[in-house]
N, C-alpha and C positions, 0 to 999 in steps of 0.2 A: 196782624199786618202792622208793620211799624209805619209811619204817617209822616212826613213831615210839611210841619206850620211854619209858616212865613206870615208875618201879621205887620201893617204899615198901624203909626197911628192914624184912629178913627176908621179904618180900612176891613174888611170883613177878611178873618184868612182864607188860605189856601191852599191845598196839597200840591207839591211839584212830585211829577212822575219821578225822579233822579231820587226820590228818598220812600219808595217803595218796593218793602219787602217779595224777591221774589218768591214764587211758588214753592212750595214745599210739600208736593201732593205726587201724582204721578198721572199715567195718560193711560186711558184702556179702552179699548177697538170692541163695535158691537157690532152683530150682524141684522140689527134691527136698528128702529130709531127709538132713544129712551126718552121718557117723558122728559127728565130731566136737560136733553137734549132740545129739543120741543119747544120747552119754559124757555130758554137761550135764543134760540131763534124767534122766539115770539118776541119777546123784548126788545131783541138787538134788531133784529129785521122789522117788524110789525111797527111795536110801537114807538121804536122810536125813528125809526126810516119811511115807515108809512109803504114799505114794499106789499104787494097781492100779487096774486097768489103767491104764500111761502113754500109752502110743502109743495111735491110736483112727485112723477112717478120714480124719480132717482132715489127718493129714500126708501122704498123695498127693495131694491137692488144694492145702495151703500155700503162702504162699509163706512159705518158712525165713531168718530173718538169722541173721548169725553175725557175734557184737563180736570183735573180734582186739588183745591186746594186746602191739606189737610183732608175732614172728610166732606167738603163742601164743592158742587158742579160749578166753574165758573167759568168754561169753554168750550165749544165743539167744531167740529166740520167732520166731514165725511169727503169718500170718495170713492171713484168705480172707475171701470174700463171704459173708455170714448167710443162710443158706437158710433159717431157723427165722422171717424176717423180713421175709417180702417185701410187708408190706406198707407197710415203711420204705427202699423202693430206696436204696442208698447204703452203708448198712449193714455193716460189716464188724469181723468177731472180730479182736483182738491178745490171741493164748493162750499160754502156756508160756512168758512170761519165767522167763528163771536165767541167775541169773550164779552162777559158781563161788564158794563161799566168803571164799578169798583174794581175789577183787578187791573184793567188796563193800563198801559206801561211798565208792567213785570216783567216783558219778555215770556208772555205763556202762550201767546198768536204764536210767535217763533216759535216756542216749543214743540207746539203743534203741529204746526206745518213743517220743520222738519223729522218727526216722528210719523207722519203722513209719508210723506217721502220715500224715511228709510223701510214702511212698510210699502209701498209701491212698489218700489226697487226690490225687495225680495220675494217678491210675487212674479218676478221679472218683467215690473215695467221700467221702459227707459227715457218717458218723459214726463213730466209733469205739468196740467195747464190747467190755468186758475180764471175763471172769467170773474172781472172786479172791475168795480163802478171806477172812472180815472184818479179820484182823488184818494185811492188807495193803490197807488201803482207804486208809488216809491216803495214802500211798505215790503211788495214782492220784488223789486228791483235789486231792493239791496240786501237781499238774501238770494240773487243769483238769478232771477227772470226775467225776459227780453219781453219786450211788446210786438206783438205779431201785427200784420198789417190786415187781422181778422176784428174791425173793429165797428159799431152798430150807426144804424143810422142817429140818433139822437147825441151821436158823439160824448156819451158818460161813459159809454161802457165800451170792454175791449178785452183780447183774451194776452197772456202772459203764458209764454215757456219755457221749463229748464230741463235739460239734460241730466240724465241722472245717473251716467255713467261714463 
């Protein structure tokens, strides 16, 4: 991963996202949850979000991606058909993106999420929705998702959909 330092005097440096190597690995679909998967969301949800319960009954049903960079895990989400929505056939959740700390701002979330997508879409589903905390809404905005007015009482969280054909 190439790095870039910015160093003030007396100033401790610091990596800007804008001089980080992107990914160089590839993305592959399981029909199980991998541990490696697992470790990802333990990290990125658990400990450093303080989220409980992680796991719920949608990961025997998911389908799990795993972003690889090199031969090293630094991303997942999964996703399945909306049972909560039938009466929008097509329909399908993209849950539990994370990416590991250290790769983020490579552009591997995006990867992901639209390699999610283009498998949804050829399963023929024609929407995509993502329930995420608000201060990751731009994030799915600007890769093409509207904010639904399906959003919780605690007002962090809310669902997001894109059309996917």
């Amino acid at each position: 991963m190439t790095v870039g330092i910015h160093a003030m005097p007396g100033a401790a440096p610091r990596m800007t996202r804008a001089t980080l190597a992107p990914m160089t690995g590839k993305i592959e679909a399981y029909d199980h949850l991998p541990e490696t998967a697992r470790a990802i969301r333990e990290q990125v949800f658990i400990r450093e979000r303080d989220w409980r319960p992680e796991f719920d009954e949608w990961d025997a049903v998911a389908v799990h991606l795993l972003a690889f960079d090199g031969n090293r895990t630094v991303a997942t989400c999964r996703f399945y058909a909306d049972p909560d929505h039938s009466d929008q056939p097509g329909r399908y959740v993209i849950a539990r993106l994370a990416v590991l700390p250290d790769a983020q701002g490579r552009g591997i979330g995006s990867q992901l999420l639209a390699d999610a997508e283009r498998r949804i879409a050829h399963s023929g589903g024609t929407i995509a929705a993502v329930h995420s905390e608000n201060d990751h809404y731009k994030f799915y905005e600007r890769r093409g998702y509207q904010l639904t007015d399906e959003l919780y009482d605690d007002g962090r969280h809310g669902w997001l959909i894109k059309a996917l054909i």
